[in-house]
C-alpha positions as CSV (number, residue, x, y, z in Angstrom):
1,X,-4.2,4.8,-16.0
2,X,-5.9,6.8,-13.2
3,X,-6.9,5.0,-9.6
4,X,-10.9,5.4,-10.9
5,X,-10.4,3.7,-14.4
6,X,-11.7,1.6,-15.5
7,X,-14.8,2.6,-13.1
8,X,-16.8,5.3,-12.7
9,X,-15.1,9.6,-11.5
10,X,-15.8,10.4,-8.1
11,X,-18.6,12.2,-7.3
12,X,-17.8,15.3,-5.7
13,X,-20.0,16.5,-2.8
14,X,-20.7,20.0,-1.1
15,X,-19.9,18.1,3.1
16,X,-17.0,16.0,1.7
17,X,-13.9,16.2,-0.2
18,X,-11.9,14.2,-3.1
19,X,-11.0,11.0,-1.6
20,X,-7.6,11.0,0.8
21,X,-4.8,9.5,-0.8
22,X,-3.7,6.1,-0.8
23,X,-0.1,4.6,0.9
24,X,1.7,4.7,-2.4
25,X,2.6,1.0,-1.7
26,X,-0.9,-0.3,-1.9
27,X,-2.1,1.8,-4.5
28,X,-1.0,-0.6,-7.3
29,X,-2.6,-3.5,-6.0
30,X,-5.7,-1.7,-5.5
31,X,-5.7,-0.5,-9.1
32,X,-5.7,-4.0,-10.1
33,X,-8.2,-5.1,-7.3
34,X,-10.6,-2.3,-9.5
35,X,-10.2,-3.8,-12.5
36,X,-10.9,-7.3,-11.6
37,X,-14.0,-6.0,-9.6
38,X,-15.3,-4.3,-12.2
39,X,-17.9,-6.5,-13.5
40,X,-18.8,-7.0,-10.0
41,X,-21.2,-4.2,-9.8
42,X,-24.6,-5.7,-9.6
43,X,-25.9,-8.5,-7.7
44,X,-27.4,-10.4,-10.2
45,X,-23.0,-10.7,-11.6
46,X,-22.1,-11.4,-7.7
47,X,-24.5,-14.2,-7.2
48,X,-23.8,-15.4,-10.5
49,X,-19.7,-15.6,-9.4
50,X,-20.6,-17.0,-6.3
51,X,-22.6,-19.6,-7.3
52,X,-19.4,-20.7,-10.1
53,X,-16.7,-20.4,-7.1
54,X,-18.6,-22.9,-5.4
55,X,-16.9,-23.6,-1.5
56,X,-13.1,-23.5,-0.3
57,X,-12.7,-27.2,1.3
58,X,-9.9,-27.5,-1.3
59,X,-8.2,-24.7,0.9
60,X,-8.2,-27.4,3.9
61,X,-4.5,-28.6,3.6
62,X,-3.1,-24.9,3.1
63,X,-4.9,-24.1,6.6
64,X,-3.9,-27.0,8.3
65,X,0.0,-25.1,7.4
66,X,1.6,-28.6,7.2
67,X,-0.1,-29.8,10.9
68,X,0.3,-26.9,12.6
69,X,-3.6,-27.3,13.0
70,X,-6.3,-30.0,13.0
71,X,-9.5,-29.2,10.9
72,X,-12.6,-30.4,12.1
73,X,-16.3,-29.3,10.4
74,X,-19.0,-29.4,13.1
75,X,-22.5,-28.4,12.3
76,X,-24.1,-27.4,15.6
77,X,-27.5,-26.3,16.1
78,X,-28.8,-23.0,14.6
79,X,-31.0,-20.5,15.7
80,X,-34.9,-21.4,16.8
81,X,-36.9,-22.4,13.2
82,X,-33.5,-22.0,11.9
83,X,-30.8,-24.8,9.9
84,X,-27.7,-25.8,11.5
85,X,-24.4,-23.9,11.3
86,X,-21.6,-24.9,10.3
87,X,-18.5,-24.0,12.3
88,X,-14.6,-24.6,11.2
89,X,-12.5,-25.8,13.9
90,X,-8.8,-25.0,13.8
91,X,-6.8,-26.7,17.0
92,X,-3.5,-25.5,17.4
93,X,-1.3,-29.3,17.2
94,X,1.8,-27.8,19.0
95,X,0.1,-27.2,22.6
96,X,-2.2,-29.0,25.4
97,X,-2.7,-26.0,27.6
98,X,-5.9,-24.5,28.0
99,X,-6.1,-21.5,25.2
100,X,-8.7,-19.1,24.7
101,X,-10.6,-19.3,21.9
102,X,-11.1,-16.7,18.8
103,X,-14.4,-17.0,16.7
104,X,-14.4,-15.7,13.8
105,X,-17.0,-14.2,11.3
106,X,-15.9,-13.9,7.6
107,X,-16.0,-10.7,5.2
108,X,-18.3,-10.4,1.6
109,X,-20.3,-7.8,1.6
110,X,-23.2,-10.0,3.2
111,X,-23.3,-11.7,0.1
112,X,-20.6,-14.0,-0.5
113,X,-18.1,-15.9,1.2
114,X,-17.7,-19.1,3.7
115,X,-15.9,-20.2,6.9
116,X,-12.7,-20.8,4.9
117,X,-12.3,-17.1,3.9
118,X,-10.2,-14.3,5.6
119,X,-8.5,-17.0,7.9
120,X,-4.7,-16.6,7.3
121,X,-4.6,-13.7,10.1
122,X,-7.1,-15.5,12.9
123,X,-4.0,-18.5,12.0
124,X,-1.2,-16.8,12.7
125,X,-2.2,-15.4,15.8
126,X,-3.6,-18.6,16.9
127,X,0.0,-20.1,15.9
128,X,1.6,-17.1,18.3
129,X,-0.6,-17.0,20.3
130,X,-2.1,-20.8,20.9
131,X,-5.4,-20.1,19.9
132,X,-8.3,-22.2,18.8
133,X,-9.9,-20.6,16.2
134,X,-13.5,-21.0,15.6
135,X,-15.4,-19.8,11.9
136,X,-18.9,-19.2,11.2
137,X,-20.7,-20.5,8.4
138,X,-23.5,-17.7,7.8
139,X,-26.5,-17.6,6.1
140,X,-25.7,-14.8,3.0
141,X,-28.1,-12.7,1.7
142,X,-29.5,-11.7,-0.1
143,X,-31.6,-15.1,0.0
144,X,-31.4,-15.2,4.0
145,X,-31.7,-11.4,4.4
146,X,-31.6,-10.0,8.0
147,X,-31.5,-11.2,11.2
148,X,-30.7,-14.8,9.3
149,X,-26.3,-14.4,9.5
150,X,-26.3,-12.5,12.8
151,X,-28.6,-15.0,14.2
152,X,-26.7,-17.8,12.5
153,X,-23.4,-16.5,14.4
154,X,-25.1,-15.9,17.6
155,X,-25.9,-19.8,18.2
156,X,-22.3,-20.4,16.8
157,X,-21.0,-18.6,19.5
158,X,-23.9,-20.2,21.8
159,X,-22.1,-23.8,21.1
160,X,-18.9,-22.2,21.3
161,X,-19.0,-21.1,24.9
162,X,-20.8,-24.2,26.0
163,X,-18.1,-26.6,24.5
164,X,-15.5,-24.9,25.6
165,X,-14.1,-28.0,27.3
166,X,-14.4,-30.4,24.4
167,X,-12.4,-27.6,22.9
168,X,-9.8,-27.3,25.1
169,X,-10.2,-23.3,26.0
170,X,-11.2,-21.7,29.3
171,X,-14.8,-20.5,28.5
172,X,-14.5,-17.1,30.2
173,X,-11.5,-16.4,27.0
174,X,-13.4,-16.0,24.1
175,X,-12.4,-13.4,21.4
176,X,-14.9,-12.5,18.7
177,X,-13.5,-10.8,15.8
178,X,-14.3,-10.5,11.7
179,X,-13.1,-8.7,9.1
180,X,-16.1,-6.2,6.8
181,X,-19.2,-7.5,6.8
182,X,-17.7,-10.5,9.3
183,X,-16.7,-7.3,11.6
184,X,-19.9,-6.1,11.2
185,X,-21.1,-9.4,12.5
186,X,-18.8,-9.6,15.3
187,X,-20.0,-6.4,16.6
188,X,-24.2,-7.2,16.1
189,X,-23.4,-10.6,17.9
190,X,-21.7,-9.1,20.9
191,X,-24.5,-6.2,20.9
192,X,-26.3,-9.7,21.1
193,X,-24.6,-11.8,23.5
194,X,-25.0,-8.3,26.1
195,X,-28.6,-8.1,25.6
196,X,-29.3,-11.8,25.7
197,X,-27.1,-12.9,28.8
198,X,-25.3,-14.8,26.8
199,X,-21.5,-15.9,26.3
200,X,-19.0,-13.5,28.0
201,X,-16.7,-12.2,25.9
202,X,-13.1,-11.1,26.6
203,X,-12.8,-9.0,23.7
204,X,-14.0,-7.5,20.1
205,X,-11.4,-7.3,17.1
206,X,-13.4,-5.6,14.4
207,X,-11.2,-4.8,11.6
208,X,-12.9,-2.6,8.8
209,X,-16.3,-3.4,10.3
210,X,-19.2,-2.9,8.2
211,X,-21.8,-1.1,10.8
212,X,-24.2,1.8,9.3
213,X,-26.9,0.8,6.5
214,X,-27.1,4.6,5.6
215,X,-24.2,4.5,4.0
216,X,-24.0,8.6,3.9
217,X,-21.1,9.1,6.1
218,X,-18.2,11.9,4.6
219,X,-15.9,8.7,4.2
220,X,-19.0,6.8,2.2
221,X,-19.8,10.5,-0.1
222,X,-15.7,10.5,-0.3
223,X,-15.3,7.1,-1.9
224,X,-18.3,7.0,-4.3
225,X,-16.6,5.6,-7.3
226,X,-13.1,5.2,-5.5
227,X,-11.4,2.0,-4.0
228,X,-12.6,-1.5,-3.8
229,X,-15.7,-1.3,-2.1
230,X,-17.3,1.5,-3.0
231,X,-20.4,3.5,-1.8
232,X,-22.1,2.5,-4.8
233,X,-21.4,-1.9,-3.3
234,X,-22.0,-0.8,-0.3
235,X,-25.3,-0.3,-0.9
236,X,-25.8,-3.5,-2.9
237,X,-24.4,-5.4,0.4
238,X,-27.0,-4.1,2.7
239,X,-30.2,-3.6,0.5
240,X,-28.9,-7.3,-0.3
241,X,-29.3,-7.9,3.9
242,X,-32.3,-5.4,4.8
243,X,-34.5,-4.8,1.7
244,X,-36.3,-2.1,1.2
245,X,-35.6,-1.1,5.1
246,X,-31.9,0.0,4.1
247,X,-31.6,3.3,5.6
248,X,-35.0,3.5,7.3
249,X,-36.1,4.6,10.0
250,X,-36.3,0.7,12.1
251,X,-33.0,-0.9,11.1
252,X,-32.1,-2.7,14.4
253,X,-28.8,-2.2,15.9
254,X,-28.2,-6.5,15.5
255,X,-28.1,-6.1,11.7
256,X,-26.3,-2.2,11.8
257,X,-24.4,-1.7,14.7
258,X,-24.0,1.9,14.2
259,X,-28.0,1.9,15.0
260,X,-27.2,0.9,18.1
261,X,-28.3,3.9,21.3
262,X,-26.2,1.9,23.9
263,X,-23.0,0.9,23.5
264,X,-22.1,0.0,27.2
265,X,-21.0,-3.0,29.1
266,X,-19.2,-4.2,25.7
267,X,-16.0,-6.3,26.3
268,X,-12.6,-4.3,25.0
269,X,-13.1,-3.6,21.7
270,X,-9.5,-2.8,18.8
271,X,-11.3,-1.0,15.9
272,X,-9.3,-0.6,12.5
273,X,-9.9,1.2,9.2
274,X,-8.1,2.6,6.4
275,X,-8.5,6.6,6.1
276,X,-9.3,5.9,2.4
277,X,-12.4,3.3,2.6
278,X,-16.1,4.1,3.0
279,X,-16.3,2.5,6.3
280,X,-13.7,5.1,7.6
281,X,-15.8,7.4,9.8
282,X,-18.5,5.0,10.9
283,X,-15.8,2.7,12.7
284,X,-14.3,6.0,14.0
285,X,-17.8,6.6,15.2
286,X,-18.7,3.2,16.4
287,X,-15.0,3.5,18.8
288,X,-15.8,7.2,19.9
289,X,-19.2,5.7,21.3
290,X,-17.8,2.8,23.1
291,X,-15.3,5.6,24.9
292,X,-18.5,7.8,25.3
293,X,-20.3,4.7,26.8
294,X,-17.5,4.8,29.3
295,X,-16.1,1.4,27.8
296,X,-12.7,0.0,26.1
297,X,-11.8,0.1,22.3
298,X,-8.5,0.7,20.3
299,X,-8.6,2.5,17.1
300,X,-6.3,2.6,14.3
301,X,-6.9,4.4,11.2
302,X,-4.3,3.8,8.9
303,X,-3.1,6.4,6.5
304,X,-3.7,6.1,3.1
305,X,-5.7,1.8,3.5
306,X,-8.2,1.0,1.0
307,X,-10.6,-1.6,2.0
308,X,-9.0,-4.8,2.6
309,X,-5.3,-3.1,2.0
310,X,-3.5,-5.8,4.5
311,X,-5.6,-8.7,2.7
312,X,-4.4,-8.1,-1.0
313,X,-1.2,-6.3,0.0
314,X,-0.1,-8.5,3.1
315,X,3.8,-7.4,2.4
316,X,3.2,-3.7,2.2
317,X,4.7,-1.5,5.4
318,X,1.3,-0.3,6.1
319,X,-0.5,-3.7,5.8
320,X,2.8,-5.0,8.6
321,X,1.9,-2.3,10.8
322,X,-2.0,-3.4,10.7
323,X,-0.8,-7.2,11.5
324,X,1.7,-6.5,14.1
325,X,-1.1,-3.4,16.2
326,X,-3.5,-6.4,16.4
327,X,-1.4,-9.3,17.4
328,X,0.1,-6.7,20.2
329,X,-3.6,-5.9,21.5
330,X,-4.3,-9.6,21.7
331,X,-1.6,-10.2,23.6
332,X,-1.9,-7.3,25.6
333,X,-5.6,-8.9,26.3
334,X,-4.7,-12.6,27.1
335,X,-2.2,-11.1,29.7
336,X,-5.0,-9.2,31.7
């Protein structure tokens, strides 16, 4: 069996080459991550899974890690016309000290997932780290398409900031972080929070952020047909968010960030990606602007990571590398 069974060959293309390799570690696990996704390649088959997984509440008492951390649901007020949001409260049970607080903004594509999802990591730095950990509830497309789950994470944040007390975190310490599309998110609502005067953050942990709509990067040509997501999903994610606008000319820079002309005054930004995923060179991009801009970031692009190698593969040496660079830039963070 080949890495592109039971899915479609690679295309080839004149500006970019076969896809890099992947860690031989991860490679298996991807292969099987492929075949599971494969009748995943349409909406219409993604909507129709999501709306048969139903939500992760059952996932409650594995988050709570046997009290290490009071649950709480809050639904707080949403953006103007907008619903409410709902927002996953994780207190840390071991410590009373003022902590700084890490919101979080889930991965899918734009299309599926809930504030339950992608939170094992945000949990253990919280546990190392005495963190409360805060998770958005977005609106997914394609049924609330664009500016719906940016928006819907703003005014999460928006309530955030402004309960910090009832909370127990010091208000100028919030984190904003997510994880693919979630990263994506984190980015768009900190592009926000600038613009708007809003919260200030302390920092930006985008891992495998999903940021350019045109989805024509080297990286994206590379990995047409190769991997988990794909250029081919890719595209399904954000014509899901952006309609017919995907890759137009007036895509704002709150649902793309890559669109984005001004990348100054950011908080400190870590930026990771694996060198075998589509997002690859738009997060190297996204980083070299912040430098350009004159601001902070990190970047790590690790050798041979699909997308989502660290998730699927948590025990691989590549995916403990991954972990152990962004618990060490936290921590260099809280210390400032």
């Amino acid at each position: 069996m080949t890495v592109d069974s039971p899915l479609s060959t690679p295309r080839q293309d004149d500006a970019a080459g076969p896809p890099p390799p992947f860690d031989a570690e991860v490679r298996p696990t991807m292969v099987i991550m492929r075949q599971a996704l494969a009748g995943m390649r349409t909406l219409d088959a993604v909507l129709a899974a999501r709306e048969h997984t139903g939500r992760a509440r059952d996932q409650d008492a594995r988050l709570a890690r046997d009290g290490a951390f009071e649950l709480t649901e809050v639904s707080v007020p949403g953006p103007p016309g907008g619903p409410e949001v709902s927002l996953l409260v994780c207190r840390p049970t071991a410590t009373t000290a003022p902590r700084a607080v890490l919101y979080f903004a889930h991965g899918g594509g734009m299309i599926i997932g809930d504030n339950r999802l992608g939170l094992d990591d945000p949990l253990d730095w919280a546990q190392e780290l005495g963190l409360v950990v805060v998770s958005v509830d977005y609106r997914l497309a394609p049924e609330h398409p664009h500016p719906a789950p940016v928006e819907d994470c703003y005014a999460g944040l928006v309530w955030t900031a402004s309960h910090a007390a009832d909370l127990g975190v010091d208000p100028s310490r919030i984190i904003i972080s997510g994880q693919s599309a979630g990263g994506g998110l984190a980015a768009a609502t900190a592009l926000l929070a600038r613009d708007r005067g809003g919260p200030a953050l302390d920092g930006q942990l985008l891992m495998c952020p999903m940021l350019d709509d045109r989805n024509d990067t080297p990286s994206a040509r590379q990995m047409a047909g190769a991997g988990v997501w794909d250029r081919s999903m890719n595209e399904m994610g954000w014509s899901a968010l952006l309609g017919e606008a995907r890759g137009g000319p007036d895509v704002s820079s709150y649902a793309a960030p890559a669109r984005a002309t001004d990348l100054s005054a950011l908080p400190p930004a870590f930026v990771d990606v694996g060198s075998a995923e589509t997002f690859r060179d738009e997060d190297v991009a996204y980083a070299s602007r912040i430098w350009q801009a004159g601001g902070e970031a990190e970047l790590h692009v690790w050798p041979g990571g699909f997308h989502g190698f660290d998730l699927v593969a948590p025990q691989a040496a590549l995916s403990r590398a991954a972990k152990a660079a962004r618990l060490q830039w936290l921590r260099r963070l809280l210390r400032d």
